[in-house]
N, C-alpha and C positions, 0 to 999 in steps of 0.2 A: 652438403651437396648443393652445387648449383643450378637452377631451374635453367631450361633452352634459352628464356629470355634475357636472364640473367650475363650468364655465358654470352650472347648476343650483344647484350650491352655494353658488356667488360672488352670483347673485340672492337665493337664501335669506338668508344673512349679510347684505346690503346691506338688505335689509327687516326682518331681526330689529331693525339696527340702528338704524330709524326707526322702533321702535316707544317707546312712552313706557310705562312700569305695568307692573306683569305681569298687568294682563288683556288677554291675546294668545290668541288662534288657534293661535299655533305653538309648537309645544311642543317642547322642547329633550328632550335625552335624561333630564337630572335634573331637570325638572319631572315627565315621563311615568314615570319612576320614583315617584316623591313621588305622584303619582296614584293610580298603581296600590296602592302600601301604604296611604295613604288609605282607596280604596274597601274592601280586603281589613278593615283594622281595622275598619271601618264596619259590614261583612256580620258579624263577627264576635263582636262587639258582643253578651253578654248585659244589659249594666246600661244605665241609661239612655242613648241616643245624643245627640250633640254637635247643635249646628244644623251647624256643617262635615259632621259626617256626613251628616245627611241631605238637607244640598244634593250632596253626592258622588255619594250614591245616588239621589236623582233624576234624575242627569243622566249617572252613569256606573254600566257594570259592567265586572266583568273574566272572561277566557274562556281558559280552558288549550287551545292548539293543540299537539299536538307537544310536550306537557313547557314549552312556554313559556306565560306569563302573558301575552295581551294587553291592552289598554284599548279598551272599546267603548262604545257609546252604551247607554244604559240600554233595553231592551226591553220592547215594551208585545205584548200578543198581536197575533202575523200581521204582525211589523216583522221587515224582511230585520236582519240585523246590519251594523251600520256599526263599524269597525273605527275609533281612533283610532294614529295614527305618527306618530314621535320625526321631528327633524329630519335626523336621521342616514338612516334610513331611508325616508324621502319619495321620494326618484328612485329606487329602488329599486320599490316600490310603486307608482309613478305609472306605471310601465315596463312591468310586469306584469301593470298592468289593461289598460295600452296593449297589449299582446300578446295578451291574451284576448279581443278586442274585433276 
């Protein structure tokens, strides 16, 4: 019998795998890594920025919780933070809000 997460992840893989491009929604662990160094170089950035960079930065930022680096949605003043997570991490996350709630 398989566990919630289990199940969980056996959906995620089956929908990764219908996806066609990599312009996806769902972000693998080494994509959300690649992101994250992304937006970092992009902030970083004295000399002219890339068009990559500043579509990155449009659309992403990143936020030290805890010593760790997350990926969030870019912030406009008075916007809650919206948190972006890896596929690894999705049931996990999805649990947690489920329990705050």
């Amino acid at each position: 019998m398989f566990s919630y997460k289990e199940k969980f992840d056996l959906l995620i893989k089956k929908k990764m795998s219908m996806m066609k491009g990599s312009n996806s929604k769902i972000l693998t662990p080494a994509k959300y890594a690649s992101l994250i160094r992304d937006v970092q170089a992009a902030k970083s950035k004295t000399k002219k920025k890339t068009s990559k960079g500043y579509r990155r930065l449009d659309k992403y930022s990143t936020l030290d919780v805890e010593g760790e680096t997350k990926l969030i949605a870019s912030l406009e003043e008075g916007d809650q933070v919206r948190f972006y997570v890896h596929t690894e991490s999705l049931f996990d996350a999805c649990k947690d809000v489920h329990n705050q709630t």
